[in-house]
VEXNUNU-194643 format. One line per 2 residues: number of its first residue (from 0); their letters; for each residue z, x, y of N, C-alpha, C. Coordinates in steps of 0.2 Angstrom, whole numbers, always signed. Atoms other than C-alpha are relative to their C-alpha. Example, Ala and Ser with C-alpha at 12.3 -4.5 7.8 and 13.67 -1.06 7.14 Angstrom:
2
0	AS	+0,+4,-6,+39,+62,-22,+0,+4,+6 | -1,-4,-6,+36,+68,-5,+3,-4,+5
***
This chain:
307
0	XX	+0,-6,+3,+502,+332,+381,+4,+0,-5 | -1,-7,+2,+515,+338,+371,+5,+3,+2
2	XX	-5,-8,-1,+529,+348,+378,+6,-2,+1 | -6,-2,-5,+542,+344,+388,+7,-10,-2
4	XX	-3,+7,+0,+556,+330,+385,+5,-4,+4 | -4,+4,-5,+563,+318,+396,+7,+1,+3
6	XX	-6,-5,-1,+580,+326,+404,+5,-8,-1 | -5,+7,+2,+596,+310,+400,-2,-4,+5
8	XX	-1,+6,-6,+595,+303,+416,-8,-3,+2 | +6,+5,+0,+575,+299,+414,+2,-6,-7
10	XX	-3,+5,+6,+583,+291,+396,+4,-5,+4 | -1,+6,-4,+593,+280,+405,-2,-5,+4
12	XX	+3,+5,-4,+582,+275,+416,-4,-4,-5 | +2,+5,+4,+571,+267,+404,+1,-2,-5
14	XX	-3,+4,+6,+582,+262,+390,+2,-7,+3 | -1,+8,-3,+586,+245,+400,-7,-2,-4
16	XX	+8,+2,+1,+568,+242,+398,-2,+1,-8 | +2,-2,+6,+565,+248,+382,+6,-5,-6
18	XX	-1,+6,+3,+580,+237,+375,-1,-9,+2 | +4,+8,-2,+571,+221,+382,-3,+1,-7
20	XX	+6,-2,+6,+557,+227,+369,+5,-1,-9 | +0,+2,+7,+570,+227,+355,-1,-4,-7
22	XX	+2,+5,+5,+565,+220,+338,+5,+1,-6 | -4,-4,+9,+575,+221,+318,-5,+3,-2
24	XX	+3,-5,+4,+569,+237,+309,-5,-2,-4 | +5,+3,+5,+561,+226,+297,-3,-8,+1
26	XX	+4,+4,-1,+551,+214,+306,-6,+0,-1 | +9,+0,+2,+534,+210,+298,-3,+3,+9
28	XX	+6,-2,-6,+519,+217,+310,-3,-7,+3 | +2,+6,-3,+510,+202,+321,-4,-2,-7
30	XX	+6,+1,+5,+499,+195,+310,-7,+0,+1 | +7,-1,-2,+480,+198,+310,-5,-5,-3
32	XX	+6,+6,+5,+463,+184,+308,-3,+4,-1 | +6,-3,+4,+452,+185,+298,-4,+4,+3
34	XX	+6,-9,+0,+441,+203,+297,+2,+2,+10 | +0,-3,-7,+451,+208,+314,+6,+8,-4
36	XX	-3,-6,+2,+458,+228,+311,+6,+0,+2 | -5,+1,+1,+475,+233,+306,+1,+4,+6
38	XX	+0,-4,-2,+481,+239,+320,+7,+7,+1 | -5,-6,+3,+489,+259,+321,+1,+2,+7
40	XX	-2,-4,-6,+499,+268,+337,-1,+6,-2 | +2,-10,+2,+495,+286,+341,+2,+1,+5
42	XX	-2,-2,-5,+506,+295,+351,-3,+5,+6 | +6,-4,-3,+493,+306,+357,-7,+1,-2
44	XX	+7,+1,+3,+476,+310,+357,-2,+3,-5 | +2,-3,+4,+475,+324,+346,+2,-3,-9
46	XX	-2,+5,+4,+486,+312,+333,-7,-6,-2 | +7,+4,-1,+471,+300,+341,-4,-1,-5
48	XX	+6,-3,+1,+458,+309,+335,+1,+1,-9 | +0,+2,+8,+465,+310,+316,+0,-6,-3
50	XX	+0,+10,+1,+469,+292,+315,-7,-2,-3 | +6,+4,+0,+451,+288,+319,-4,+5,-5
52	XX	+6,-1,+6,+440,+300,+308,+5,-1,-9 | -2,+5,+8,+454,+296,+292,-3,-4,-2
54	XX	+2,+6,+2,+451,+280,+295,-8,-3,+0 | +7,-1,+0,+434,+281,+295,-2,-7,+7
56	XX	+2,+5,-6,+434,+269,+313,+5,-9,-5 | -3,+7,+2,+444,+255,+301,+6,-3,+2
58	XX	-5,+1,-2,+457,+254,+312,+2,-1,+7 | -1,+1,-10,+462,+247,+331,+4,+5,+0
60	XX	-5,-6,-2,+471,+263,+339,+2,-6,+6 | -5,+2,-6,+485,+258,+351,+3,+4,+2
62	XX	+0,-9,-5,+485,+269,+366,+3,-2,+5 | -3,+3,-8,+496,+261,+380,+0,+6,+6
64	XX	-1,-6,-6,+499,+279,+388,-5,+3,+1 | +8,-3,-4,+481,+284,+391,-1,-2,+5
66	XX	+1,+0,-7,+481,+278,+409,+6,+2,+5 | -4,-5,-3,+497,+285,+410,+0,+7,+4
68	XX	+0,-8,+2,+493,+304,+412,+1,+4,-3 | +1,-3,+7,+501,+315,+399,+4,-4,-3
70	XX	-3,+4,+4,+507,+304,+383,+7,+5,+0 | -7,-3,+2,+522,+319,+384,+4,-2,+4
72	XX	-7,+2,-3,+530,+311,+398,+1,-7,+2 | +4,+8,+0,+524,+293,+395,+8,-4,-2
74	XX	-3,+6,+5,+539,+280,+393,-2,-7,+1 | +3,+6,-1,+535,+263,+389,+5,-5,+2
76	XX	-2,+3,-3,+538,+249,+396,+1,-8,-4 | -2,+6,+4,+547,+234,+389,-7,-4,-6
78	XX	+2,+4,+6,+531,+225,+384,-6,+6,-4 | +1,-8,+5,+523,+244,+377,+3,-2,-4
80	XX	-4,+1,+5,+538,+243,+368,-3,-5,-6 | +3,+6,+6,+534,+227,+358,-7,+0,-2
82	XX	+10,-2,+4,+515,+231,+357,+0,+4,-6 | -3,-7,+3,+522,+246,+348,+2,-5,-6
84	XX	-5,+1,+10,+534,+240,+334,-6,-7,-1 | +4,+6,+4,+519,+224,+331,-3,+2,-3
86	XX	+4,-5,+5,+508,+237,+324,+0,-1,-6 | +3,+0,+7,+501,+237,+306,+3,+8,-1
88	XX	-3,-8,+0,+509,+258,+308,+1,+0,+7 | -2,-5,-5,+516,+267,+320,+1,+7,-2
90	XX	-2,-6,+2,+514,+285,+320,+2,+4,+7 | -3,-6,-3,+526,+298,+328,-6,+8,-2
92	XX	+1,-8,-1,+521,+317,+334,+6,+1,-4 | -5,-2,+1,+539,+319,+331,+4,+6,+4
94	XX	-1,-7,+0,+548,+336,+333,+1,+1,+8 | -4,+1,-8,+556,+329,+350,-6,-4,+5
96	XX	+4,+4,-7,+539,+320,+358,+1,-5,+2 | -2,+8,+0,+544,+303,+357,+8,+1,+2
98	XX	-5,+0,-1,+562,+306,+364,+3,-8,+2 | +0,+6,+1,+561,+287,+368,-1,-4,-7
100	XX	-1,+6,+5,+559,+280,+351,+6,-1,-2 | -8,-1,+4,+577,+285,+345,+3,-10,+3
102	XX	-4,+5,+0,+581,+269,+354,-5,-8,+1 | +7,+7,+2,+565,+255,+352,+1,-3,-6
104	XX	+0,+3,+6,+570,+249,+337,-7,-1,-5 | +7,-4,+3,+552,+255,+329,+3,-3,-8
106	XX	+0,+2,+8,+549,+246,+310,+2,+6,-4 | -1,-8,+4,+556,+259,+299,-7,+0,-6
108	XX	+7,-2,+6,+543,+254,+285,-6,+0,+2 | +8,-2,-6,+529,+255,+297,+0,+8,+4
110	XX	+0,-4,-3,+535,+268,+305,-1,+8,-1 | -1,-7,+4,+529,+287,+299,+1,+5,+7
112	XX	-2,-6,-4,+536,+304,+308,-6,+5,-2 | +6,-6,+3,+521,+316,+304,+2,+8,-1
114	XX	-3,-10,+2,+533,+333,+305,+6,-2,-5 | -7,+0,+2,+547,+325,+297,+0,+6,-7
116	XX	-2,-2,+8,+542,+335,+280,-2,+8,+3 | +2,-6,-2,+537,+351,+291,+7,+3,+7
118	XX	-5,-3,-3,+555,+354,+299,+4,+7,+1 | -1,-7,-1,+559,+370,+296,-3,+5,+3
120	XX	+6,-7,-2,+544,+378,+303,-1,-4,+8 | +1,+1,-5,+548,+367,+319,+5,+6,+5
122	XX	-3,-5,-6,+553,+379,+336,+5,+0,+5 | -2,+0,-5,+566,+379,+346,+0,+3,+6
124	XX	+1,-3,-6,+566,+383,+365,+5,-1,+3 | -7,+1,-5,+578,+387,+377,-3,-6,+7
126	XX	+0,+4,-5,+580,+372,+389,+1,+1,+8 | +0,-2,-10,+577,+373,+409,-3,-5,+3
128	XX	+1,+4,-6,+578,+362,+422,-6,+2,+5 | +3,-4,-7,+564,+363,+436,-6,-4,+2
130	XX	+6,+4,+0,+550,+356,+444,-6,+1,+3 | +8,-1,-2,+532,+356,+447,-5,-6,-3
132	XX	+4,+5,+2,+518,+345,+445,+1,-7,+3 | -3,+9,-2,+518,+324,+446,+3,+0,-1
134	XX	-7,+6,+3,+532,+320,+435,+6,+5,+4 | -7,-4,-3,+545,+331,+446,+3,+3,-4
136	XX	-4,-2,+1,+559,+336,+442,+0,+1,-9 | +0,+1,+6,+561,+339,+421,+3,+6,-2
138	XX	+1,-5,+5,+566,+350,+406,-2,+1,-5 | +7,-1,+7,+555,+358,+393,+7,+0,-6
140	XX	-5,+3,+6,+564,+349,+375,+1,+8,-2 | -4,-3,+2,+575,+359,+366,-4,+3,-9
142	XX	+6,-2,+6,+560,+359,+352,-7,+0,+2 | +7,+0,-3,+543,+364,+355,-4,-7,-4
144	XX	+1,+4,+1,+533,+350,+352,-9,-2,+0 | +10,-2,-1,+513,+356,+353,-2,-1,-7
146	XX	-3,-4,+4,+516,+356,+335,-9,+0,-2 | +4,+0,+4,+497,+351,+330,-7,+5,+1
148	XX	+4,-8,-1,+489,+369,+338,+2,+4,-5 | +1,-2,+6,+495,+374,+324,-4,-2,-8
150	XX	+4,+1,+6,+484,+374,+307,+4,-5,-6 | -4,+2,+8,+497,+372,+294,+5,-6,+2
152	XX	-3,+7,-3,+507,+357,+306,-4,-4,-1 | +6,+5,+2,+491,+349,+307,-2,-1,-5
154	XX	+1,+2,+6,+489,+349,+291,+3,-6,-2 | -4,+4,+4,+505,+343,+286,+0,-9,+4
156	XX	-1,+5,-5,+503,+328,+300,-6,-3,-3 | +7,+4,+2,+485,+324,+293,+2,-1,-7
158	XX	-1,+2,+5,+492,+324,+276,+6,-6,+0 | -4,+3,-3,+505,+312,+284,-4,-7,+0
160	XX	+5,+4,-3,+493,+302,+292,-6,-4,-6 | +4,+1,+3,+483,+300,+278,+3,-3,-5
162	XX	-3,+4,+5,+493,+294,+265,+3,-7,+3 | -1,+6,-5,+500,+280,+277,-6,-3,+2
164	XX	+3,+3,+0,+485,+275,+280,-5,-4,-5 | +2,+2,+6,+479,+273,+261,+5,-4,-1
166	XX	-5,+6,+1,+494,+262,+261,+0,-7,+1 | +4,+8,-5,+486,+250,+274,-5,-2,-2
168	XX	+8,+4,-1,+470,+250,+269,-2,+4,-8 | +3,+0,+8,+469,+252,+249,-3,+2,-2
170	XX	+4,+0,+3,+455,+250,+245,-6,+4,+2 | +3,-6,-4,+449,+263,+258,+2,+6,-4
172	XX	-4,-5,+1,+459,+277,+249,-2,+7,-2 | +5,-3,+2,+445,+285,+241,-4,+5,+5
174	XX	+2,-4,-4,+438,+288,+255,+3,+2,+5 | -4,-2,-6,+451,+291,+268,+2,+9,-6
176	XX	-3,-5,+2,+457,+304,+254,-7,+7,+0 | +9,-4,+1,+435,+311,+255,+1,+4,+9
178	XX	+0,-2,-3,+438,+313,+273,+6,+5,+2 | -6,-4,-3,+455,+322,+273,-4,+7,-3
180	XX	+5,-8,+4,+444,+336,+263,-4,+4,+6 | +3,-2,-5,+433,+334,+277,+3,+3,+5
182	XX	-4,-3,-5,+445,+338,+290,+4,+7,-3 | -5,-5,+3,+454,+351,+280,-7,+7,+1
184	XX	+2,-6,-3,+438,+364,+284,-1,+2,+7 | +1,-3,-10,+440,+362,+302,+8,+3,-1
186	XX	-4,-3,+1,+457,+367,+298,+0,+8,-2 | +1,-7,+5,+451,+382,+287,-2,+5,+8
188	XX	+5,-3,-6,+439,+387,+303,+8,+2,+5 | -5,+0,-7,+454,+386,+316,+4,+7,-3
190	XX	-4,-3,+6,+465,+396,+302,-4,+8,+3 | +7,-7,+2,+448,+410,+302,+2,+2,+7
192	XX	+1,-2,-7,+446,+411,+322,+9,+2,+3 | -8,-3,+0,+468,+414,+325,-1,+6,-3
194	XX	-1,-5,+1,+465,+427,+314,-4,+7,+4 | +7,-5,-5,+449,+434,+324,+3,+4,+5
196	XX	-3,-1,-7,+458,+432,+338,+8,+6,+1 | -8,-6,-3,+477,+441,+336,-4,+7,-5
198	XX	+1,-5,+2,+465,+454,+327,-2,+6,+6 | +3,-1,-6,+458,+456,+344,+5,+1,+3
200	XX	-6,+1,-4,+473,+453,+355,+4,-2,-1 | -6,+1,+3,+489,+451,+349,+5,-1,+5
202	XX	-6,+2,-5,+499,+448,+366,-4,-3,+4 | +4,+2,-5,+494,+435,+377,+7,-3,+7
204	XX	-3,+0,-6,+501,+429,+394,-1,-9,+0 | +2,+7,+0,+501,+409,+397,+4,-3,+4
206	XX	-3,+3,-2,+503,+399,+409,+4,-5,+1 | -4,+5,+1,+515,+386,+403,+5,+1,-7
208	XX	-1,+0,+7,+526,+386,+387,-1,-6,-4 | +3,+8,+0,+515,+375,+379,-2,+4,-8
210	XX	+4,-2,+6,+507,+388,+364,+6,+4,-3 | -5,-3,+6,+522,+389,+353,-3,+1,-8
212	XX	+1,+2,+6,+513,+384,+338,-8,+5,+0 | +4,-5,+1,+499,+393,+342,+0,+7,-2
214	XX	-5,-6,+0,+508,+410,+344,+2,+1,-9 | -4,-1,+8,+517,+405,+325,-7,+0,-3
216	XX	+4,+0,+6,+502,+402,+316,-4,+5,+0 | +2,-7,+0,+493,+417,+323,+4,+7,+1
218	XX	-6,-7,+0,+507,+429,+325,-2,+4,+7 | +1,-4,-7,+504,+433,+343,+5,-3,+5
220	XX	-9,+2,-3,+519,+435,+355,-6,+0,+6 | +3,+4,-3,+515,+424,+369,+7,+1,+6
222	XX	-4,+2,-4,+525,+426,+387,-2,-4,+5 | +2,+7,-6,+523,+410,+399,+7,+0,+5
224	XX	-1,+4,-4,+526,+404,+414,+2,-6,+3 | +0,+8,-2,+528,+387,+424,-4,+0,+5
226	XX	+6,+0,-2,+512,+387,+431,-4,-7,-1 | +5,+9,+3,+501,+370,+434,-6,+4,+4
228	XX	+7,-4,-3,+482,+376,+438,-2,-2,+8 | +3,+2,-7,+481,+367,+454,+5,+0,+6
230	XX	-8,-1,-5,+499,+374,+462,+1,+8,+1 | -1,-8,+0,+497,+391,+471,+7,+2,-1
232	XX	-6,-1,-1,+513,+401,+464,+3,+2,+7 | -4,-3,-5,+527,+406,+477,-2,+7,-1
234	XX	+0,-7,+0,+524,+425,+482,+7,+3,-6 | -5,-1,+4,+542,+426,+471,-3,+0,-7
236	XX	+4,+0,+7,+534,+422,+455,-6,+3,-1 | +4,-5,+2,+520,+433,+458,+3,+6,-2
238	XX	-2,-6,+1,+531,+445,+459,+3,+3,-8 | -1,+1,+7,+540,+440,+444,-4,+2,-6
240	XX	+5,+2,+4,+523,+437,+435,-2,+9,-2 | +3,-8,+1,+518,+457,+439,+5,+5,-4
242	XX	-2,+0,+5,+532,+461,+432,+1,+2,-7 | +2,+0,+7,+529,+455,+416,-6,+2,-3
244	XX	+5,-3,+0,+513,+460,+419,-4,+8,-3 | +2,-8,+1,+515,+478,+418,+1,+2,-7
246	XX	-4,-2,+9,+521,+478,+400,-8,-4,-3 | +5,+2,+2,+503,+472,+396,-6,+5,-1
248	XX	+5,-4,+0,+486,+481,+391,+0,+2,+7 | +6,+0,-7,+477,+489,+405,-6,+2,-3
250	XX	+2,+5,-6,+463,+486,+411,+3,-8,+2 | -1,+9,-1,+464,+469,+406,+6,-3,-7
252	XX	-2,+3,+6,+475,+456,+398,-1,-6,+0 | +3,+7,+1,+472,+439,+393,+6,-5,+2
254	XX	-5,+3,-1,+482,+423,+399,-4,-7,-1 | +1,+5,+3,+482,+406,+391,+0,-4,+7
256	XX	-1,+5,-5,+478,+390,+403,+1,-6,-3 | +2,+5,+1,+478,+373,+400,-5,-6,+5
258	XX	+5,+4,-4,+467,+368,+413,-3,+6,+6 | +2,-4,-5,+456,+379,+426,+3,+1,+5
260	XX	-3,+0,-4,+467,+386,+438,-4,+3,+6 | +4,-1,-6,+461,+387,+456,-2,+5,+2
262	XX	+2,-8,-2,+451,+401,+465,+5,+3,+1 | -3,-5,-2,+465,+406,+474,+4,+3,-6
264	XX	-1,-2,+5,+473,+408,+459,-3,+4,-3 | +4,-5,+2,+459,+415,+450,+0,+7,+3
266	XX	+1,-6,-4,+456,+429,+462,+7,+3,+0 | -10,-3,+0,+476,+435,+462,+0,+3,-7
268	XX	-2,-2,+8,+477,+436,+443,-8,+7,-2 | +6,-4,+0,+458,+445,+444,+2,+7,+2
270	XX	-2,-9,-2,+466,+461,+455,+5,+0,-3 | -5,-1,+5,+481,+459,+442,-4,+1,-7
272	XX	+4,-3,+8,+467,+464,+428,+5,-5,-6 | -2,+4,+5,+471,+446,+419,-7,-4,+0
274	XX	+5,+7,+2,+457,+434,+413,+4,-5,-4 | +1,+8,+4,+456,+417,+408,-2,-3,-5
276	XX	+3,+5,+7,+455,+408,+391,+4,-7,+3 | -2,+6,-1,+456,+390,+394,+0,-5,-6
278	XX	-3,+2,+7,+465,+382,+380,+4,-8,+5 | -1,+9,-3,+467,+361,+384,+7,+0,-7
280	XX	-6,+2,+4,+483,+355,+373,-4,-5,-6 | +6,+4,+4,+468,+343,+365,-6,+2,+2
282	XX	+7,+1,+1,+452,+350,+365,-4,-6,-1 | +5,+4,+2,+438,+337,+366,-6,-2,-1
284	XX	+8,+1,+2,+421,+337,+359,+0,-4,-5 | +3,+3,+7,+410,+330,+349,+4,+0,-6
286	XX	+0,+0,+8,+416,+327,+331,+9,+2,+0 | -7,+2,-1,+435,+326,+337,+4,+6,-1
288	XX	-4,-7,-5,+449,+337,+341,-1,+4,-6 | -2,-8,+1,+451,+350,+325,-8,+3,-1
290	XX	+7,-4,-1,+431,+354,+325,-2,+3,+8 | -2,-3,-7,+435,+354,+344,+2,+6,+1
292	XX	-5,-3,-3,+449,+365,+345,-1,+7,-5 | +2,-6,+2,+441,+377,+331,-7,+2,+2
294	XX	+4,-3,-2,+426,+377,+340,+2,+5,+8 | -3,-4,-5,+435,+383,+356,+3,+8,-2
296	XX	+0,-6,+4,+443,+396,+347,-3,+6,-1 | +8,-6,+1,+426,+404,+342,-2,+1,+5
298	XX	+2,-3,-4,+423,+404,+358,+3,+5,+6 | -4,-6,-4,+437,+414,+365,+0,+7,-4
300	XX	+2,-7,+3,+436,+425,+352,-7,+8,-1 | +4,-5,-2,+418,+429,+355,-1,+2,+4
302	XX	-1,-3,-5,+424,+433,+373,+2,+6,+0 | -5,-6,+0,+437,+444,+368,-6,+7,-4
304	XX	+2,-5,+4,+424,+455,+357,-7,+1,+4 | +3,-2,-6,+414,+455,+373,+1,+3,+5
306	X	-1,-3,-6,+424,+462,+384,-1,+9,+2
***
């Protein structure tokens, strides 16, 4: 996903491992045979998903933590490690996702940051201990780190993205730079529907603190939870939740998910007069995450002007 970063004492645990992996900063990439692709690391799928339409499929992606579960709480493993810094690139999320790479010795001139040149406009959060879900025990980073549900981060990560890979593949440049255009109206569209949407509803409810960037780019104040869709809360946290609840529209008010949350669930929040927008961290359809994640969009908004 996305969100949360590793608390010291997961750092320590796999810093052992991860300096096995160590390389010098400026060790050439493996080398590749003839007509075999340059290969690029994506720290996630939404990152994924830019990679591959840039590069118009001209590029091996290397995905180690895709059988892991979420690439946010993914650390690698000694020989990860070294698959990583061989790469033709490596590209970071940044903006705290990789809290493991400060210490992998990662190629610097291979290596690009995608927010480094959008840090003022990254988020701080207050840190808390706590746990739910598979990964236990954790705290959510000290910087929100969703950053590419935002339009104008995504931009700046695929303009990131895009120059770095004009760098690898030259002679591509033309075209990587025809595709970046392309991508830049699913941006415009994402841009359109945020608007649709805090025109509509301006305060939403959300079950995780996951939609920071969301929030910033459409200007809708967002109160969350720690909530996983398939963990009925404690009666205490409902109580909490109504609460928060009450300082909401009535009838109804709207609560961000990232995944279907279970009947019992549904049905709870239902006599709390809250519906459900289900909002994935990476949307996935057809023709890849920002034509995904602005057709989603469209569709919560023509719910909301349905209601």
């Amino acid at each position: 996903m996305h969100r949360v970063a590793a608390s010291l004492s997961a750092l320590a645990t796999v810093l052992a491992a991860i300096c096995l992996g160590c390389a010098p900063a400026s060790e050439p990439a493996a080398p590749r045979a003839a007509g075999e692709k340059p290969r690029v690391y994506a720290p996630n799928a939404a990152l994924a998903s830019m990679i591959r339409e840039l590069s118009g499929d001209g590029v091996e992606l290397v995905v180690p933590w895709q059988d892991g579960g979420d690439p946010a709480f993914w650390r690698p493993s000694a020989d990860a490690v070294r698959e990583i810094q061989s790469c033709d690139l490596v590209v970071l999320n940044g903006a705290g996702y990789e809290p493991w790479a400060s210490q992998a010795a990662l190629p610097r001139a291979r290596t690009v940051d995608t927010t480094a040149g959008v840090k003022a406009r990254l988020i701080e959060v207050e840190g808390e201990v706590h746990s739910h879900g598979p990964e236990g025990e954790h705290s959510h980073s000290t910087i929100a780190s969703t950053t590419w549900l935002s339009p104008e981060l995504a931009r700046a990560q695929a303009d990131a993205i895009a120059s770095r890979l004009s760098q690898l593949l030259p002679d591509q440049a033309t075209a990587i730079a025809g595709r970046r255009k392309g991508l830049e109206e699913s941006f415009v569209e994402i841009d359109a529907q945020l608007a649709r949407i805090k025109a509509l509803e301006p305060r939403w409810l959300a079950s995780h603190p996951v939609y920071q960037y969301l929030g910033q780019a459409a200007g809708l104040e967002i109160e969350s939870v720690h909530w996983e869709p398939g963990e009925m809360p404690p009666e205490q946290e409902w109580t909490k939740f109504r609460l928060t609840r009450a300082a909401f529209p009535r009838p109804t008010a709207w609560m961000l998910w990232e995944g279907e949350p279970g009947p019992e669930i549904r049905a709870v929040l239902e006599k709390e007069g809250v519906r459900v927008a289900i909002v994935p961290l990476v949307p996935d359809e057809d023709g890849g995450f920002a034509k995904s994640y602005a057709a989603l969009l469209g569709r919560i908004a023509a719910e909301l002007e349905r209601r």
